[in-house]
N, C-alpha and C positions, 0 to 999 in steps of 0.2 A: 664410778670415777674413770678415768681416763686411761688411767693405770689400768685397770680390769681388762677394759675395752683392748686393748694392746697385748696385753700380757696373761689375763688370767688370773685367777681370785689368786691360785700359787703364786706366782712371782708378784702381783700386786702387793702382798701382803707385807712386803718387807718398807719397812720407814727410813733404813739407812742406805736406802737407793736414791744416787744420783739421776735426775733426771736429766742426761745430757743432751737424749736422744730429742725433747721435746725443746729445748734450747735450738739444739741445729734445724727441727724442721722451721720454727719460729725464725730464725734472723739467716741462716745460711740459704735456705732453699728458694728464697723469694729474689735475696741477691743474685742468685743464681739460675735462676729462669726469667730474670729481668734482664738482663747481660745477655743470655743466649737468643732474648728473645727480640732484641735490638741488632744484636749482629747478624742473627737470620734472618731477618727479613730484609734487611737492607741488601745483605750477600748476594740473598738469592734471587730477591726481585730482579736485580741489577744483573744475576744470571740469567736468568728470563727473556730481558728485555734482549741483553746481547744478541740471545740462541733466535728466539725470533726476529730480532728486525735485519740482525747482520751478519749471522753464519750463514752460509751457502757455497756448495751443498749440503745436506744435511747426510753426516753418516751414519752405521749403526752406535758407533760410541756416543753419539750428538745425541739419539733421541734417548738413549740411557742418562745421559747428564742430565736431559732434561724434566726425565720421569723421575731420578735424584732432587732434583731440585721442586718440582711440584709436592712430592712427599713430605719434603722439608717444611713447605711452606703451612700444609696441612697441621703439620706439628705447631705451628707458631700461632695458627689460629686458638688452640686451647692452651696455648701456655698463660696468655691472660688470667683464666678463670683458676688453671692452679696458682699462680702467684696469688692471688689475692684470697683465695684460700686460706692459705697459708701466714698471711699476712695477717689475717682475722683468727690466728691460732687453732685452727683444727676446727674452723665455724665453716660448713659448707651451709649457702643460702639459694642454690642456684637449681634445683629438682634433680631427682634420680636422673632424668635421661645426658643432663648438662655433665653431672659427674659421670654418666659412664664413655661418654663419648671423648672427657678428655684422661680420662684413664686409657681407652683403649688408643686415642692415636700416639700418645707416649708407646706403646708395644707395638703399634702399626709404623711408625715410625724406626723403631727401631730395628724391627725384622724388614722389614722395606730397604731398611739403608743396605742390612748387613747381605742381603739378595744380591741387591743393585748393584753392590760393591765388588760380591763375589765375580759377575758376570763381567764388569772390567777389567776384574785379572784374568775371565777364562779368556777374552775376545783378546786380551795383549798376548797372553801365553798362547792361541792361533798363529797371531800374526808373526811374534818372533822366532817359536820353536818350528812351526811348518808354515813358512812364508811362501810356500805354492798356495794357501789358501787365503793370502792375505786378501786380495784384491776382495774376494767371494765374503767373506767376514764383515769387510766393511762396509756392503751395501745394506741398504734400508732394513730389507724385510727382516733379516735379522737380527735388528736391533729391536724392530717391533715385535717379532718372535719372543724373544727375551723378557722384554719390561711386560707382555700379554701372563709371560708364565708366572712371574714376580706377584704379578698383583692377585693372581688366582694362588697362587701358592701363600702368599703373605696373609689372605681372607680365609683359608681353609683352616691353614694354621692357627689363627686368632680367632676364629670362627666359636671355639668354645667359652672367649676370655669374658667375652659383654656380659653375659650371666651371672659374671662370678665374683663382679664388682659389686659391693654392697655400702650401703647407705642406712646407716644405723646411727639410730637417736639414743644419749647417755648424757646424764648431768646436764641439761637442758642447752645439751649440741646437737648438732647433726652432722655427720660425720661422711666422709667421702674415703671410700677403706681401697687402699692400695692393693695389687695381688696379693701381695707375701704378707698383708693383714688380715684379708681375707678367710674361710672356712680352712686349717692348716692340711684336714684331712682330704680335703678334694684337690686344693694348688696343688699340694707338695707332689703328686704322679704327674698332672698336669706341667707343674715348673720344670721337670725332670725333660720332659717331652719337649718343651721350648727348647730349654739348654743345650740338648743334642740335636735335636733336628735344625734347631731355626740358629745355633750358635756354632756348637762345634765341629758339624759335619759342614757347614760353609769353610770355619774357619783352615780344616784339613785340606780342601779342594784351592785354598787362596796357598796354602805352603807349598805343596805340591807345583802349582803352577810357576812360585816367587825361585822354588830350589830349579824347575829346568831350566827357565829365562835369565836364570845366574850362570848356568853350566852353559849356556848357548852363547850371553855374550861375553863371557870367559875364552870362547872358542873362538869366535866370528872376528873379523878383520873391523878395522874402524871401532876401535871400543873406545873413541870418545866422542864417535858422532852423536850430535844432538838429540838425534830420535831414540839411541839408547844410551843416553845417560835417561830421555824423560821417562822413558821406560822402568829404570832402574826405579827411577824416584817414585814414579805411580804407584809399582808394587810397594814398595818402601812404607808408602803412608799406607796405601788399605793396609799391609800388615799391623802399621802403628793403629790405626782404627779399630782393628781387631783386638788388639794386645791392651792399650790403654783405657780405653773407649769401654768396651763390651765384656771383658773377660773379667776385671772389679764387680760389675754387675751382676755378673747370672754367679757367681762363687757367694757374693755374700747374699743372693736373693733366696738363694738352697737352704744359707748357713740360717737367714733368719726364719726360714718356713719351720728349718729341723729345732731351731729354740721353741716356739710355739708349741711343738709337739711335744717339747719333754717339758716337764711342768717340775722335774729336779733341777732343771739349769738354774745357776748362781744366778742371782738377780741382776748383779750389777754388769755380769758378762751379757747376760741377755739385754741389757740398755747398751753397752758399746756394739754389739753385734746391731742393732735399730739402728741405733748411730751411724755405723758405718756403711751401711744399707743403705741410708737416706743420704748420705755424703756421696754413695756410686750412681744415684739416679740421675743428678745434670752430668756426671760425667760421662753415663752412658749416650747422654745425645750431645756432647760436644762434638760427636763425628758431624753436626752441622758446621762448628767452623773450622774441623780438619777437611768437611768436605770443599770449602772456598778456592782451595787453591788446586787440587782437581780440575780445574776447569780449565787448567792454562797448561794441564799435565795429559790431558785425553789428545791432543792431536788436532780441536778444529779449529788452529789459528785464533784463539780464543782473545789473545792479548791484542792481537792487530785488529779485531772488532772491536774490541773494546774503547781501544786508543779512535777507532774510527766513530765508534758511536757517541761519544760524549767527547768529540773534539780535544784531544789533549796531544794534536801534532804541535801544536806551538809550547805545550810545556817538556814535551820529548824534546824538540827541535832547542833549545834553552839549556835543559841538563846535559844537552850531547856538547852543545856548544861552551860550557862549563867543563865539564868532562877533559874537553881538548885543551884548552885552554889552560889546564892545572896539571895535562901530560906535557905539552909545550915547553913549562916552567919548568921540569923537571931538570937534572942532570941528566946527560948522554946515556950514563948508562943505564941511567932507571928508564930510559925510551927502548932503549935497545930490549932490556927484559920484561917488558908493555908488552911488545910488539912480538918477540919470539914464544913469550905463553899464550 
């Protein structure tokens, strides 16, 4: 039974377990990677096309967005195949190589982002806290330097994961096993090793940077110029990408390895513990559509390409002229307080 397969002849064995967990993979998971998987491809294409046809020049933050954004896109290729997985209730039809390939770029995806991410707050935290190296940071090769280490760091890392996907036949299914369903005694050192290396040693490197860039523009004259308010905001969301994003995830992907291993866990904690597990996966890659607005947050004029690539001077030109038009009407003084904020 299903149960087994999941949980073990011990925790199987109980009849007054709710099956909540097999509910939310069934109706939640598919809503939820059909959503993500609609607004990332659109996002990012649409970042794509911007970065090549109308940024120039290209900085080092530019070709990070853009290695961001190809990552992304990889991820949307196999979201398909898990939806409809899922959709079929725990019926994988599609061969061993199809499930491991979108197992792993769910985990390539997500150590990619969280690299990617970190290495935008190291190149802001350069340029604010020692802006004698600003100029030097934001040329090319160092952005290539960067996204070069990512991707050899991101494959090294994940480099043991493909293996450890399995594909196991029960009650005339075929099953496509997640990590944390996986062998519990091989993940569980394995997941430990992600959590800190590829999670929270990024995420200490991204505070670290977010606490000087606070104390610098705390100090620094102009503290409401443009470029560091966007500053503020960039680190702002990688933190939020860190904290909402990622950190739900690897806490209960530990908690659900450690149920697995004790075969005394209450049964019905070990189905909310799945539960809640299966509930942190789309939210571990919604850093796709916190990554959206990133791109108007890095610095390469991104909105005035944008507005330039798909022609939308005449609908700027309309809301401004709207705009004016509804301050015009106003009272004296609500112009005077327009104008002095």
């Amino acid at each position: 039974m299903q149960r087994n397969l999941y949980y073990g002849t011990s925790n199987g064995s109980s009849d007054n377990c709710t099956n909540v967990d097999d509910l939310v993979k069934r109706y939640y998971l598919p809503a939820m990677y059909g959503s993500i998987f609609i607004v990332g491809v659109v996002g990012n294409v649409i970042a794509l096309l911007v970065y090549l046809i109308k940024v120039r020049p290209w900085k080092s933050s530019t070709i990070i967005m853009v290695n961001l954004a190809i990552t992304d896109l990889l991820f949307m290729v196999s979201l398909p195949f898990l939806t409809y997985y899922y959709v079929l209730n725990d019926s994988w039809t599609l061969g061993m190589v199809t499930c491991r390939f979108a197992r792993f770029m769910f985990h390539f995806n997500l150590y990619g982002s969280i690299l990617f991410l970190t290495c935008l707050a190291i190149f802001r935290y350069v340029a604010i806290v020692h802006p004698i190296h600003m100029h030097s940071i934001k040329q090319k090769r160092w952005g290539v330097l960067a996204c070069v280490l990512v991707w050899a760091v991101a494959v090294i890392e994940l480099s043991p994961i493909f293996n450890l996907f399995e594909m196991v036949e029960d009650s005339n299914k075929t099953y496509c096993l997640d990590l944390a369903s996986s062998n519990p005694e091989i993940v569980w050192p394995y997941s430990w090793a992600l959590t800190v290396l590829g999670y929270l040693l990024p995420l200490v490197v991204v505070c670290l940077c977010y606490c000087r860039i606070i104390v610098v523009l705390k100090k620094g004259p102009h503290m409401g110029s443009m470029k560091r308010v966007r500053a503020r905001r960039l680190i702002v969301l990688i933190l939020t990408c860190f904290v909402v994003c990622f950190l739900p995830y690897h806490v209960l992907r530990l908690l659900r390895i450690h149920t697995r291993l004790t075969p005394e866990t209450d049964c019905m904690l070990d189905h909310c513990i799945h539960a809640a597990y299966i509930i942190s996966r789309p939210i571990a890659v919604l850093n796709i559509i916190f990554n959206l607005p990133l791109y108007t947050l890095s610095g390469d004029c991104f909105k005035q390409a944008f507005v330039e690539l798909f022609r939308c001077d005449w609908l700027m030109s309309r809301t401004k002229g709207i705009i004016e038009v509804a301050v015009i009407n106003k009272p004296t003084s609500n112009i005077t307080y327009e104008q002095s904020s």
